[in-house]
N, C-alpha and C positions, 0 to 999 in steps of 0.2 A: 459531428460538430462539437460533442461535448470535452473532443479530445484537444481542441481550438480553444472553448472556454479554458479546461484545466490551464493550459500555455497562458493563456491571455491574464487571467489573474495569478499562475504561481499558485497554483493549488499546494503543488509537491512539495513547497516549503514549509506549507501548512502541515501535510501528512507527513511530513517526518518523525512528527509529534503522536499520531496517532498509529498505535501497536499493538494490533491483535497479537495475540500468543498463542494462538493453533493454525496449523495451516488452512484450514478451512475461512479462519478470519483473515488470514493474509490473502487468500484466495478472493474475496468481498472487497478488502480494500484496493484489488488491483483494478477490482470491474464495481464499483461504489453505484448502488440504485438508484435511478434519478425519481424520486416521488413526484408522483402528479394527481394522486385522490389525496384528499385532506385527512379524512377519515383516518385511511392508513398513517398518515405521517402523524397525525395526534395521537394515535394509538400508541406510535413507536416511540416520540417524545414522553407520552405518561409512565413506558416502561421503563425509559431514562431517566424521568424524575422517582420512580421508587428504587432503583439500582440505587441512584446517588443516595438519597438519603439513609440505605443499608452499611455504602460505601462510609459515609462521614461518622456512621456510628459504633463500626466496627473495625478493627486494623488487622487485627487478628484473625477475624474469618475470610479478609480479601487475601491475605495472606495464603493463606490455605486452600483458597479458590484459584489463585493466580498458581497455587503449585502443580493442584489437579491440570487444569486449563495449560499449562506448558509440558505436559506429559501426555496427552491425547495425541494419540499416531494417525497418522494418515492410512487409511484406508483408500488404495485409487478404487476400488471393485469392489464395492459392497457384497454383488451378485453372482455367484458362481456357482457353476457344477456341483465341481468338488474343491473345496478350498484346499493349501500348501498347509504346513507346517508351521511356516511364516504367517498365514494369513490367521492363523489360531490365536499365533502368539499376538500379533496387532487386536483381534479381536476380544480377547482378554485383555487387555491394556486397557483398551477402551471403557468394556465393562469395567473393570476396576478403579479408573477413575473418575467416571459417571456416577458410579455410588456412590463414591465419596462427596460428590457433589451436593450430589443427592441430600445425605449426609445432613452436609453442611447447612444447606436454606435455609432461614426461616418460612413459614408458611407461605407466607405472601408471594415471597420471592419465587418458590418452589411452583408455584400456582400460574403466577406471572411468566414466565419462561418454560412450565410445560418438563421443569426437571423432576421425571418421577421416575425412582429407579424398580423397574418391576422385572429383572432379569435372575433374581439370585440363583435359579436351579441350576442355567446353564453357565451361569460364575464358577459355583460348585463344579460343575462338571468340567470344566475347564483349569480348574485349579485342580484336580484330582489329584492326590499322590504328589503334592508340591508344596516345598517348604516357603519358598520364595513369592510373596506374590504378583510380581511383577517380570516373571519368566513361564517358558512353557515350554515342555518336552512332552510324549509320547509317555506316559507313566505306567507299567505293568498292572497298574490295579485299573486300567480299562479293560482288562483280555485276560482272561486264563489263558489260553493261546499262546499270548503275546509275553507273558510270564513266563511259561513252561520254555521255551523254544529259547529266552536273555537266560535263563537257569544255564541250560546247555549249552550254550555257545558258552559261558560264560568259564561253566568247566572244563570245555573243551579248548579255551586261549589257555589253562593254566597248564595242562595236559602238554599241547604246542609247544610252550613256554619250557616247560619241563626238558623234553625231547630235545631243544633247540642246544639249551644248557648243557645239559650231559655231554653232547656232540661236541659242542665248545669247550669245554671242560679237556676234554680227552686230546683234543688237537693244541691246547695251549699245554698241557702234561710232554705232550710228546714232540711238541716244535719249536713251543713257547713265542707261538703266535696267538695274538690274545684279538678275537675277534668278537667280544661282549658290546662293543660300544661301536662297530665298524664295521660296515660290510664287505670291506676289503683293505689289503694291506699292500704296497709296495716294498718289493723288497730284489737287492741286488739278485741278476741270474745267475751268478755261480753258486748263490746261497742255496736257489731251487732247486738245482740238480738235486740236492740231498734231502728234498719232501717224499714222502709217501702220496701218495697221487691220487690213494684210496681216501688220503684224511683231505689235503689242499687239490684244490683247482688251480691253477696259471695258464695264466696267455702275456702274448707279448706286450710290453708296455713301450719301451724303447730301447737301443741297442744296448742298454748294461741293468732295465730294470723290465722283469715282470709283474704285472696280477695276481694274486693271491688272495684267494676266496675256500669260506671250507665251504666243502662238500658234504651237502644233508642228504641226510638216511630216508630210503621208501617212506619208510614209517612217516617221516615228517611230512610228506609232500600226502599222504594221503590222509594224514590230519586237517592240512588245510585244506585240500577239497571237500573233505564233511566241513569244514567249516564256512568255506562259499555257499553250500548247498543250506546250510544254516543260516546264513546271514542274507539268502536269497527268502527263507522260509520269514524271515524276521518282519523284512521289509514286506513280503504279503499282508503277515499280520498287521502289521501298523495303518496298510492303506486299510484294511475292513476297519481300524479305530477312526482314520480319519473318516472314510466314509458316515460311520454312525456319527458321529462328532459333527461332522456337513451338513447330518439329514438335522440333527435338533439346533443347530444355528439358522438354517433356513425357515425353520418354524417361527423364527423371531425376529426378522427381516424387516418386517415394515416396524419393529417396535426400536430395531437397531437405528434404520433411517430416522425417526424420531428423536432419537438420544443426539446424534448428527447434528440436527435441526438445530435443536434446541441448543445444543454447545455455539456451535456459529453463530445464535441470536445472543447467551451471553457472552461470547466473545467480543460481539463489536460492541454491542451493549459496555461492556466492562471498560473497553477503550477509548468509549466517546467519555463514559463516566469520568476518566482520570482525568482526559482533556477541559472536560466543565470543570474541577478543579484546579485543575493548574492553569487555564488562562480565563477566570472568572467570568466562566459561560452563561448566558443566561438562556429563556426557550422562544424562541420565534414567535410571532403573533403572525397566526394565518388569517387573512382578510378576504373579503369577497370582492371580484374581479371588480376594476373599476373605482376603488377607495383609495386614498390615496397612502402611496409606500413613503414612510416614514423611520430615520434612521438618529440613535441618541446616544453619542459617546463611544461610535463602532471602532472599534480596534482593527483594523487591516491586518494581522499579526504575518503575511508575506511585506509587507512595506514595513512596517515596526518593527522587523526583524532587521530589514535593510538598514533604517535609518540607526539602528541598534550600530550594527556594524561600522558604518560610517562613522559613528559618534557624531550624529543630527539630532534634533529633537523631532515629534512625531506628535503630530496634530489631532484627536480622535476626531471621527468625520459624525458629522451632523447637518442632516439634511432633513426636507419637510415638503414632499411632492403631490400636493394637492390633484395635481392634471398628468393623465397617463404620459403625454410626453413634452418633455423638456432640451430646453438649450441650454448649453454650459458654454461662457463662452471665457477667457482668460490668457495671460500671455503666456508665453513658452516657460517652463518650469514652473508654475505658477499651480499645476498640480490636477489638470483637468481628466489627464490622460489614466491617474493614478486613483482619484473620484468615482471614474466608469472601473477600474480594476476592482477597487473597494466596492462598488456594487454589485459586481458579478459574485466578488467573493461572495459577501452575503447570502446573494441569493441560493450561488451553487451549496452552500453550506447550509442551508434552508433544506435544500431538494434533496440533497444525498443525506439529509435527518442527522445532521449534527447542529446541537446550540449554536448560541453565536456570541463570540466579544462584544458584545453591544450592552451599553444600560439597557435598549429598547432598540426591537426591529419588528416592522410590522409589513409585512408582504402579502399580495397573490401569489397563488401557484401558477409557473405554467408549462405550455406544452412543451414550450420548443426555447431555448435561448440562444440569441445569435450575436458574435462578433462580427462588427464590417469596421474596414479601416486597410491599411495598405497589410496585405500578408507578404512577410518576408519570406516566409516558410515552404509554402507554396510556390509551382508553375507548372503553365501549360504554354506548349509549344505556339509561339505565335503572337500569345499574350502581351501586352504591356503591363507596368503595375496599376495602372487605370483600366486596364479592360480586364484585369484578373480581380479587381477591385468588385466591379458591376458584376461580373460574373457571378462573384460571390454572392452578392446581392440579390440576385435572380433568382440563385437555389433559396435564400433563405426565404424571400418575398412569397416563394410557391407556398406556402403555410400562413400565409397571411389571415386563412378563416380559421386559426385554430389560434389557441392562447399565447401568444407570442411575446418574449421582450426583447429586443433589439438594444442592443450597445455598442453606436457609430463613433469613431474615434477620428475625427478631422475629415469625416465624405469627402472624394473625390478633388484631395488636397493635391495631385498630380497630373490636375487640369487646371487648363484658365479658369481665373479666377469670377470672371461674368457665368460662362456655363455651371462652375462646381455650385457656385448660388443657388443658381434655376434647378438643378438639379436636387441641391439640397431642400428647397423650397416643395419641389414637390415632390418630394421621400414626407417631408413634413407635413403636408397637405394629404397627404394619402391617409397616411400614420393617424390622424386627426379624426380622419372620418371613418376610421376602424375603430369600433369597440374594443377590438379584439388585442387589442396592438396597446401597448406598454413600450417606450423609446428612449432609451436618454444618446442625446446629438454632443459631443466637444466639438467647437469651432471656430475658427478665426473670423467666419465670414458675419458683418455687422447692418449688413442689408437685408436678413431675414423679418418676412413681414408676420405678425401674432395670428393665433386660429385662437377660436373656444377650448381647446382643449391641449393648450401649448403654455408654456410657460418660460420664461426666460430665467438664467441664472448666470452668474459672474466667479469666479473665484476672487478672491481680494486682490490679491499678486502684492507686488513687492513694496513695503513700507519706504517709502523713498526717503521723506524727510530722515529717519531714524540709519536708514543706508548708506544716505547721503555723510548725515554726520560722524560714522562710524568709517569712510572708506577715503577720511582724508589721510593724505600723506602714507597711502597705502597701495599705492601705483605697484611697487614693483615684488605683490607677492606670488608666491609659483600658484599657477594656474589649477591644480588640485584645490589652497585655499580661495584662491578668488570662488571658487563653485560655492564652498562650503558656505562663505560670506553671502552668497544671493540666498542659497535655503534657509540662512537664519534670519534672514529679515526677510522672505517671503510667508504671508500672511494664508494661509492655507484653510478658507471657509468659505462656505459657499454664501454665496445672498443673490437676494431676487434684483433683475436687472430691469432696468426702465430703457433699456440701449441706449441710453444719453451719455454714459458713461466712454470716454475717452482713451483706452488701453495703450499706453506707448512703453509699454514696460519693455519691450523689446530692444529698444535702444540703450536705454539704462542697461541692462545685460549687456546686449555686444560690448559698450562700452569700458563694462567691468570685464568682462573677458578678452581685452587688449587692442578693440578695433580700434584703430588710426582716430585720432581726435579731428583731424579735418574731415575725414568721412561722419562720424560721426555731425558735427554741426552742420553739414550741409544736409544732415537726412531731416535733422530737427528742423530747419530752415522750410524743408520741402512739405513739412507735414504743418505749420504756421508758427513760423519762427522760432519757437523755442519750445521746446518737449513741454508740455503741457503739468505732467508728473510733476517738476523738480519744483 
């Protein structure tokens, strides 16, 4: 479900913003925690508020932290046998950026996220015999063994080398076929007839050229097999260094795991931090089930981002919901659909323990959060969009004893319009007599009756006098601005409704979006002579 919420608000617009820099953090933001004990979630908010305040005082040490933190490798198998060559190298990396972390902390911080670097022996060891510290080979000064046997071979390539030369030497004296750079030469076949056969090899190449290759001496061919046999002895050695090198990193496993830990908690940590700077986050107010969720100056920043693009303006949302559940009721674009968006975001950004764009947000936590509304997304064989509608309905209602909020977007708006009522009515009646249950309804429907624990509310919708005067002798603009023209005089706030209020804003839109002006008066006609609005 919470892959429906993300969709539903545009999460991912949001997290394009938010960027871990280890894979371990990337790996957190793809599967983001959904918090439901308080406890944890304040714990993890007070370590975002001492991060930030490290953050704003320092530029220089995030700096240094963000460098460590982009150089930590991925380890997929902490746990093995016998680890690779590679796995040394990745494991040193680690260590060595850990400490520098380390390093860096101040006390607090160090304390706070659990960065304490207590590996140096096997750092040392790991770094043995190595100039660089961010590399890692098999060093001679782990092994006298492994020393003595690189000696040898070592003299014994120069020995090869030697042998190979001379040979060369002697066949380029005597042919002046010069095979230093080339393991073979083409050359015309009447030219071969006149090789020595003892110094070149030939075979055929094609009907006017053969192969030409010289011919090594016993001697060489039985250098290089002492030298396989050396280079077989080598590799022995290396695995008894890896071996021992396996057995003292295993010893430190659960302390490896820990460094892990602790990297992926300042990882996200580090990246919610950037985010409360950059779109002036502030910290959630967790409240006790049942108080009511209050919202002051929220920034939607997936919709402000939109309205950015569009070149709209962008309304901060302010809302104040004394009673667990609520009707919204409002005309088309009028912004009801975008209200429930705006609330989900919040909350989801509550639960997955990021601040929020808000002057003030004060919520419950809870178990389960559900969209209902027509899913485009979704089907099942058989279905209608009204019976995949209730379907949906049914999975989420089965949680109805645990902490639930519900966010309906126009109930059962693809039935008649008497049933989707009765229905909504008692979704709304149910909802009522659940403690448990948190609800916000959008909807057209104006014949819902009040409970104790229901509330009404309205969006403004569209400023008509000021529309009005603004959309003379503006009949004939392209239907991109007609849009733009309804969002900037639509009034985007929510208020409590007495349902006396009259909504015909519907017509005023078609209107401005080119419907036929005799349809239009005879719909005002039908509803009591004249649109009520103008």
């Amino acid at each position: 479900m919470l892959k429906k919420i993300n969709s539903f608000c545009r999460m991912a617009d949001f997290l394009q913003y938010f960027q871990p820099l280890t894979p371990y953090g990337r790996m957190v933001k793809d599967h983001l925690p959904f918090y439901t004990d308080s406890n944890i979630l304040n714990a993890h908010f007070a370590d975002q508020e001492r991060l930030f305040k490290y953050f704003k005082q320092t530029s220089t040490d995030i700096l240094k932290i963000e460098y460590a933190l982009k150089n930590i490798p991925y380890i997929e198998q902490l746990t093995k046998r016998q680890y690779l060559t590679a796995d040394l190298f990745l494991i040193k990396k680690l260590l060595f950026h850990f400490k520098a972390l380390s390093n860096i902390m101040p006390d607090n911080i160090r304390e706070t996220l659990n960065i304490y670097f207590q590996s140096e022996t096997l750092l040392k060891l790991l770094s043995l015999g190595q100039a660089q510290e961010q590399t890692f080979y098999l060093s001679e000064q782990y092994s006298h063994s492994l020393k003595k046997v690189r000696t040898e071979l070592k003299e014994l390539q120069e020995e090869i080398q030697k042998v190979k030369s001379d040979i060369l030497d002697k066949i380029y004296q005597e042919t002046k076929l010069d095979f230093r750079f080339q393991d073979f030469i083409l050359i015309p076949e009447i030219a071969a007839v006149q090789l020595d056969k003892n110094l070149v090899f030939m075979e055929a190449y094609d009907s006017q050229q053969v192969i030409a290759k010289p011919v090594l001496s016993d001697e060489y061919f039985k250098l290089l097999a002492k030298k396989d046999n050396l280079s077989t002895e080598e590799k022995k050695e290396e695995r008894l260094v890896i071996k021992k090198l396996s057995e003292e990193i295993k010893k430190e496993l659960s302390l490896l795991a820990q460094y892990l830990e602790a990297i992926e908690k300042l990882d996200i940590l580090l990246a919610k931090v950037r985010l409360m700077d950059q779109f002036n986050m502030t910290k959630p107010e967790i409240i006790q089930h049942g108080k009511p969720i209050i919202i002051e100056k929220g920034n939607c920043i997936p919709l402000s981002l939109q309205c950015e693009q569009r070149k709209t303006s962008y309304t901060p949302l302010d809302g104040d919901f004394p009673k667990r559940i609520n009707v919204i009721s409002g005309s088309n674009m009028g912004g009801k659909t975008e209200l429930l968006r705006s609330l989900v975001f919040f909350q989801l950004l509550t639960q997955t323990g990021f601040y929020v764009p808000a002057k003030t947000w004060k919520t419950p936590l809870f178990d389960h959060l559900f969209i209902i509304g027509e899913d485009t997304e979704s089907k099942i064989a058989g279905l209608s969009s009204f019976g995949l509608e209730i379907h949906n309905f049914i999975s989420a209602y089965e949680n109805h004893q645990k902490r639930c909020c519900f966010y309906v977007d126009e109930f059962a708006r693809t039935t008649n319009t008497r049933e989707a009522t009765a229905l909504t009515q008692a979704v709304l009646n149910s909802f009522a007599e659940n403690s448990q249950i948190y609800a916000f309804f959008s909807t057209h429907y104006t014949d819902l009756r009040p409970q104790s624990e229901l509330n009404f509310y309205r969006m403004k919708g569209l400023d008509h006098k000021r529309f009005e005067q603004q959309q003379k002798n503006k009949t004939d603009l392209p239907l991109e601005e007609r849009i733009k023209n309804i969002n900037q005089f639509m009034i985007y706030q929510l208020v409590l409704d007495n349902q006396k209020h009259k909504d015909y804003d519907a017509l005023t839109i078609a209107s401005n979006l080119g419907l036929p002006h005799d349809i239009y008066q005879k719909a005002c006609q039908f509803i009591g002579g004249q649109n009520e609005n103008k």
